[in-house]
C-alpha positions in Angstrom: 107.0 38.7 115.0 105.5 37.7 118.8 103.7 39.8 120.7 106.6 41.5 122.8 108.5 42.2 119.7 108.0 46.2 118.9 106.4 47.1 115.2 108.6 47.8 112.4 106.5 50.8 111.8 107.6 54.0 112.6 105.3 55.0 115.6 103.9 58.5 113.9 100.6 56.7 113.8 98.4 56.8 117.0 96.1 53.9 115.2 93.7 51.9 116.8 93.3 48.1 117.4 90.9 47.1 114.4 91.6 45.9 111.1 89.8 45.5 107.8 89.8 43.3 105.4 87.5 44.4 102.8 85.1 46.6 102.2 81.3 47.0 100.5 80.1 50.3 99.8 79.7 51.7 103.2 80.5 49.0 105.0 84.0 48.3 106.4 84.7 44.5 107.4 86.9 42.6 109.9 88.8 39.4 109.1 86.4 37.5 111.7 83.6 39.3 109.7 82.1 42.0 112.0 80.4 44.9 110.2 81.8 48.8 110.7 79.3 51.6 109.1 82.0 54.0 107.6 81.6 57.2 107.9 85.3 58.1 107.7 85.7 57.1 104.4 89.5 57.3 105.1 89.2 60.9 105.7 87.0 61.8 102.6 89.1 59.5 100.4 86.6 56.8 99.3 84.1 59.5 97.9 82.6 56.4 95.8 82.5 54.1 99.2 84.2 50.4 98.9 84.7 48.1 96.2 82.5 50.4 94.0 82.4 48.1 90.9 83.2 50.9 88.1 86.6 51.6 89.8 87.4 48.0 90.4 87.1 47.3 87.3 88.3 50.2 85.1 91.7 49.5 87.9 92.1 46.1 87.2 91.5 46.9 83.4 94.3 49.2 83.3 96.7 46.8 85.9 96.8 44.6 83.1 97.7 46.6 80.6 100.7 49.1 81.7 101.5 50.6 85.0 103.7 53.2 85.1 106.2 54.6 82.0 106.7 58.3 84.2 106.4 61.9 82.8 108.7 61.5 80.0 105.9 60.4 77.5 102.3 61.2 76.4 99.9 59.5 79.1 96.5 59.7 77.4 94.7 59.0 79.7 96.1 62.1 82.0 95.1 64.5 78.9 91.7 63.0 78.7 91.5 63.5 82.9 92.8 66.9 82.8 90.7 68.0 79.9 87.5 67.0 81.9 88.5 68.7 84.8 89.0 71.7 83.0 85.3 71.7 81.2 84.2 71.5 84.4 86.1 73.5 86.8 87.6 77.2 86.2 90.7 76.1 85.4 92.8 75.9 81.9 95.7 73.8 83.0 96.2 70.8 85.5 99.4 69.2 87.1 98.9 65.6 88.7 100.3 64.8 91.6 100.3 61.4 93.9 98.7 63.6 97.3 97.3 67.1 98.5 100.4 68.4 100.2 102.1 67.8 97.0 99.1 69.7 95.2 99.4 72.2 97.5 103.4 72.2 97.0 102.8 73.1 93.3 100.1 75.5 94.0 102.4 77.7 96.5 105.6 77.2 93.6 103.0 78.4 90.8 101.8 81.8 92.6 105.3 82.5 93.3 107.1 81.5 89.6 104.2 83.5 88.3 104.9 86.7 90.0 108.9 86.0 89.2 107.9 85.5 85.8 106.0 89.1 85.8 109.5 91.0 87.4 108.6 90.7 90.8 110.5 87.9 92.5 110.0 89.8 96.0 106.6 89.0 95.9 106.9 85.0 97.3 104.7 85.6 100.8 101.6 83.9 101.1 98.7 85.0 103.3 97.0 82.1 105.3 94.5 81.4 108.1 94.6 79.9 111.3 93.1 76.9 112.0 94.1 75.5 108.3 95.7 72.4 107.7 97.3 72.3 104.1 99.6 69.2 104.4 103.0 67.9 106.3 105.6 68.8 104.1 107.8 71.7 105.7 105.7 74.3 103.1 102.4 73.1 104.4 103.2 72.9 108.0 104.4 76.8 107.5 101.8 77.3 105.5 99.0 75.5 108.4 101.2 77.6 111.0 99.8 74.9 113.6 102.4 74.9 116.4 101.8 70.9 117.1 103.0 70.4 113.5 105.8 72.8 113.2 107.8 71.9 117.0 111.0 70.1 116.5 111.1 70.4 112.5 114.1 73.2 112.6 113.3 77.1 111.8 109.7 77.5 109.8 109.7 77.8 106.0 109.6 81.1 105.1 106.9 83.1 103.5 103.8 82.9 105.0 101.6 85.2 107.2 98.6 83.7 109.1 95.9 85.9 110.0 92.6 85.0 112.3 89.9 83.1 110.6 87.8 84.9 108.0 89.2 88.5 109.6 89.1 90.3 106.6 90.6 93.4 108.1 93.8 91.6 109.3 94.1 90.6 105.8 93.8 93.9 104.4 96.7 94.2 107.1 98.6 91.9 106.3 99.1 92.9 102.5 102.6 94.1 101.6 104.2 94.8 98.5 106.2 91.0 99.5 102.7 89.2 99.3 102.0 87.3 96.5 98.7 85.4 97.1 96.2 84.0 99.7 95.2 80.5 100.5 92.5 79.1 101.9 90.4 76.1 102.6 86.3 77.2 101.7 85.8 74.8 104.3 88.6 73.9 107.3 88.4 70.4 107.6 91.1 69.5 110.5 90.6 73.0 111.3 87.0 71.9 113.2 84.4 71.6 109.9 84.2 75.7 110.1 82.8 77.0 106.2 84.3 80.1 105.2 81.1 82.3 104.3 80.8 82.8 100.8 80.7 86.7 101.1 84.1 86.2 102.8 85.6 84.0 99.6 84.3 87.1 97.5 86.4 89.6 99.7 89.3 87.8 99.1 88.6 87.5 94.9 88.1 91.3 95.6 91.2 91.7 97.6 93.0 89.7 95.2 92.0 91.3 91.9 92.7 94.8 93.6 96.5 94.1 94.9 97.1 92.0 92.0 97.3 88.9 94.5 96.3 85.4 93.5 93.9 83.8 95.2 94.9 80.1 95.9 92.0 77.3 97.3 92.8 74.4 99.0 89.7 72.0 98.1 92.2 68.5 98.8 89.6 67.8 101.4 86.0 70.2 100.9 86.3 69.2 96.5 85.4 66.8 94.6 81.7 66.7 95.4 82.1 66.5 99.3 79.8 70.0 100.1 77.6 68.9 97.6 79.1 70.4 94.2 81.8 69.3 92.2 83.9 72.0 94.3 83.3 74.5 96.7 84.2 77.5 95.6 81.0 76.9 93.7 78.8 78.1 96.2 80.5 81.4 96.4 80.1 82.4 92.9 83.8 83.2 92.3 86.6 81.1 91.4 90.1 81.0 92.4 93.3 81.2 90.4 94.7 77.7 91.6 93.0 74.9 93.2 94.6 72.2 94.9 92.9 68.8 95.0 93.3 65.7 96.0 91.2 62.4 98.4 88.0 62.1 96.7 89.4 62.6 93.1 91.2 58.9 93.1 88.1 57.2 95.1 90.9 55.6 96.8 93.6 55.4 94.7 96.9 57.8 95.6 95.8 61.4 93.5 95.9 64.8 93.6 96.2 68.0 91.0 97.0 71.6 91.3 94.6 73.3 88.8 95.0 77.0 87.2 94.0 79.5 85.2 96.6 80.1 81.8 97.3 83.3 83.3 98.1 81.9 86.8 100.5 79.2 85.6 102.4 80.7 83.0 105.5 80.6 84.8 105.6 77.1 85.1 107.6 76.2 82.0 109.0 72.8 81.3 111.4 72.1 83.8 110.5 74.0 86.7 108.6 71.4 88.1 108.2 68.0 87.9 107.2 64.2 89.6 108.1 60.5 89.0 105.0 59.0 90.2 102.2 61.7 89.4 99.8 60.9 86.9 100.3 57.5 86.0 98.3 55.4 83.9 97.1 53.6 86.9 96.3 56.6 88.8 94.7 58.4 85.8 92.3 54.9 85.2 90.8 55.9 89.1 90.3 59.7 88.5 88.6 59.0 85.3 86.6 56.5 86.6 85.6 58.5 89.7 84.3 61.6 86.9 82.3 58.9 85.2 80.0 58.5 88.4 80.6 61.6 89.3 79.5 63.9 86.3 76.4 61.5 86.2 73.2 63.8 86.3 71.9 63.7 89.6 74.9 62.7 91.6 75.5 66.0 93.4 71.6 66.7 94.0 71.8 63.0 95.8 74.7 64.4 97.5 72.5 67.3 98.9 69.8 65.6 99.4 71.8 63.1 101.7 73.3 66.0 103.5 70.0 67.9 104.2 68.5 64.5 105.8 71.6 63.6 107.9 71.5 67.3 109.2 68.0 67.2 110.3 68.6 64.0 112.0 71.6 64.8 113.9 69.6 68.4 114.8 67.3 66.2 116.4 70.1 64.3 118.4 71.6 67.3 119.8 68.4 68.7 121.1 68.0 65.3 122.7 71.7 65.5 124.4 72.1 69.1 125.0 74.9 67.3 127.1 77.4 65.9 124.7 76.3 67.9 121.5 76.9 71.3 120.9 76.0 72.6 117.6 75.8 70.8 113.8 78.2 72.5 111.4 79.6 72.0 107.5 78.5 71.6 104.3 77.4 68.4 102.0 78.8 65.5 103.7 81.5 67.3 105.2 79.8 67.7 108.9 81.3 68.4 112.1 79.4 67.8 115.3 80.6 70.1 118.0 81.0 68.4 121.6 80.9 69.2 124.7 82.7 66.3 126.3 85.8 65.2 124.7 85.8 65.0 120.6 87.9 61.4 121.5 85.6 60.2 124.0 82.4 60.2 121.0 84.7 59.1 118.2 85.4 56.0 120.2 81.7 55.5 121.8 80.9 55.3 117.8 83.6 52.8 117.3 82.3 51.0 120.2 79.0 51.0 118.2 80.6 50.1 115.1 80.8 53.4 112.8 83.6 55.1 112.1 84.4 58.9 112.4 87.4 61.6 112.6 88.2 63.7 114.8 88.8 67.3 113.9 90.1 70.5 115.5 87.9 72.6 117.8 86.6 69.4 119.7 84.5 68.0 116.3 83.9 65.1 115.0 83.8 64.6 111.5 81.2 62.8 109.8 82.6 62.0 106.1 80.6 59.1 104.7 81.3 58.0 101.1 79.0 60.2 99.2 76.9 57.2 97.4 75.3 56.9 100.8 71.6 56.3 100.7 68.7 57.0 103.4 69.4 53.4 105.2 72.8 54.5 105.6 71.8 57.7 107.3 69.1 55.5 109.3 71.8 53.0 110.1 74.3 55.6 111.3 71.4 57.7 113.4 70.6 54.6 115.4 74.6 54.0 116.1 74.9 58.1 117.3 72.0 57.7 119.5 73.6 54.4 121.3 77.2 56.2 121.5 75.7 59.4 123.0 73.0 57.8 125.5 75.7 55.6 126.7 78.0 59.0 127.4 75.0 60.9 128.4 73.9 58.0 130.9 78.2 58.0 131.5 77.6 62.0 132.8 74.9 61.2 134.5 72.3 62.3 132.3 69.5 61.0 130.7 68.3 62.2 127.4 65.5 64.6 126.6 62.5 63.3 125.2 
């Protein structure tokens, strides 16, 4: 293809001009063989960083053996997945899937089969939040609500009710005798890194349990270790009815689930719902693989631990530009820095630097390094931020504060 010849991709993709061509741990490497610190981590995907050797090898273990047979036969490996999910999680029953809006798909199907299944088929509307992002299938972009995502995609799915974030008396409001559960992210991710407070996630178990409402988290992004427990809801002390998941659980690899209670997921009966691709051999070899680090002792203390250091640090850095930082917000290693120039303008002054960061809603940057990170990581990645905001602050016309 030469250089004036357009791409045969379609152009949804706003990407930028660098390319990788492996990776090692943190690291993210060019084909000429420069260095980028990643703390992207393909938008909390690579929870386990790059390369990580148990993954490689349990993947190529199971590429030589079989690949994909579909849903039609016992995958054992799924059971032996989905059974350690549920010892460690709330949930009775799991469904695979190949991506979170697909999770979420099944999550938003299950809460309204299950109150069909009970005699109440008007009860299908789902209360949501604004400022969440649940996926780009039509359902998710009705569910996120986010006009950017909805325009030009033909009359919104039907069934969902946004109220204002965390406004508990809106959602009291917005009850009916139509409403059938609530959904929520514990923590927005593309929303702007905002954590829902935990007294607020026990409202809506309250709210829930009193209407007879499920209650339906979205942890594709915030799970999976990311805030520093195996899943968010965690640090709330209640637990949903249905959890979609999704990114970290693969390390990589194409995954997601919906988990539920019994109760929550009786209505899905064989038949009802289904997938070709989801939970294949190949997929299940990743997610097993990633509980095998994961449900090491010690591995979400380290997780912690990293994210108490990293916020100090970048504490530090926005006392010292009061210019380009605003505030330091999130949980674990889900952090959003809050700017006060452009969120684009820091994201690519890191780039510049070489690390690698997301942008977010609310003019954040999200900082989602792989969570295996270690304290010359987080040194590494403070001495980049410091050269990407002193060259915007000098930029402004600023200097920094001592």
């Amino acid at each position: 293809m030469s250089a004036a010849s357009p791409s045969p991709l379609l152009p949804t993709f706003a990407r930028v001009g660098v390319s990788f061509e492996r990776g090692e741990g943190p690291w993210l490497i060019t084909p000429n063989g420069e260095r980028y610190l990643d703390f992207a981590a393909g938008i909390a995907v690579n929870s386990l960083g790059h390369s990580h050797p148990h993954l490689v090898k349990a993947l190529q273990e199971q590429a030589a053996k079989l690949w994909h047979i579909s849903n039609l036969y016992e995958i054992p490996e799924g059971t032996r997945l989905a059974q350690r999910l549920v010892d460690h999680t709330f949930a009775d029953t799991v469904f695979f899937t190949n991506s979170g809006a697909e999770a979420l798909e099944c999550a938003i199907k299950m809460a309204r089969k299950y109150h069909y299944a009970n005699g109440h088929p008007e009860r299908y509307r789902i209360i949501t939040f604004e400022g969440a992002f649940h996926g780009r299938t039509l359902a998710t972009i009705a569910a996120g609500g986010q006009a950017k995502y909805l325009e030009g995609f033909g009359p919104k799915v039907e069934g969902f009710d946004q109220v204002g974030f965390a406004d508990h008396e809106a959602i009291d409001r917005a009850i009916t005798p139509e409403t059938a559960a609530i959904l929520v992210e514990p923590v927005q991710g593309e929303g702007g890194v905002r954590p829902i407070p935990a007294h607020c996630l026990r409202g809506l178990r309250e709210l829930c349990d009193k209407h007879g409402l499920l209650l339906i988290f979205d942890e594709v992004q915030c799970g999976m270790g990311r805030t520093g427990k195996f899943f968010a809801y965690e640090h709330s002390g209640i637990s949903p009815d249905i959890m979609a998941v999704a990114k970290g659980i693969g390390g990589g690899f194409p995954l997601g689930a919906c988990l539920a209670t019994f109760n929550a997921g009786k209505g899905m009966t064989a038949g009802v719902h289904g997938t070709t691709y989801g939970g294949n051999p190949l997929a299940m070899a990743c997610g097993n693989a990633v509980l095998d680090v994961m449900l090491e002792p010690g591995f979400f203390e380290h997780v912690r631990q990293m994210s108490l250091l990293l916020k100090q640090n970048l504490a530090s850095l926005a006392d010292r530009y009061p210019d380009i930082i605003d505030s330091i917000r999130g949980e674990g290693l889900l952090i959003g820095i809050k700017a006060k120039i452009p969120n684009g303008d820091l994201v690519a002054a890191l780039r510049h630097e070489n690390m690698l960061s997301v942008g977010a809603g609310d003019n954040v940057v999200r900082l989602l390094p792989p969570l295996t990170i270690d304290e010359s990581h987080i040194a590494t990645a403070m001495q980049r931020l410091e050269k990407a905001c002193q060259s915007l602050s000098l930029q402004n016309g600023q200097s920094p504060k001592a």
